[in-house]
C-alpha positions, 0 to 999 in steps of 0.5 A, a space after each residue: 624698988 632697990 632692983 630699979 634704982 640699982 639697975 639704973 645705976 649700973 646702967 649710968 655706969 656702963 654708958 658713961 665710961 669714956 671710949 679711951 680707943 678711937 680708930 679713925 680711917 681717911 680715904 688714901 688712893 684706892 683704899 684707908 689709911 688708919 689716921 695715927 695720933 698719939 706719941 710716936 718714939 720717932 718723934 725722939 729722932 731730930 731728923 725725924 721731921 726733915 725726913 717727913 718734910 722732904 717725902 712730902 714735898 717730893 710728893 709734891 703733897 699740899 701740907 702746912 708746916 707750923 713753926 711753933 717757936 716762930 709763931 709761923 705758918 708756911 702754906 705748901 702746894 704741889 711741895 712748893 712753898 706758897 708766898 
């Protein structure tokens, strides 16, 4: 009974730990791009966002930019702010 009752707890334990790595890939043009999240260091660079800001926009990429301290969204199509 004790090797029942112990079995079925270790496997309660090895099922319910959490995944703590997920690795998620969204098509990019002919092949995968791994999706990235989490800190990045060069999110410590105030320039950082421009740079990122003007490659999509020169990319002429759909995107929405949030300015959280505006509380504003700006919808941009083909790099172009829509109205």
């Amino acid at each position: 009974m004790l090797v029942v009752i112990g079995g079925g707890a270790l496997w309660l334990i090895w099922n319910l730990n959490p995944v703590l790595e997920y690795q998620l890939y969204l098509p990019a043009g002919g092949g995968t791009a791994k999706l990235e999240f989490g800190s990045w260091p060069a999110l410590q660079s105030p320039e950082f966002f421009d740079q990122v800001k003007k490659k999509l926009v020169d990319e002429e990429s759909d995107f929405v930019e949030a300015n959280l301290a505006e509380m504003k969204l700006t919808i941009y199509e083909k790099g172009s702010a829509v109205n």
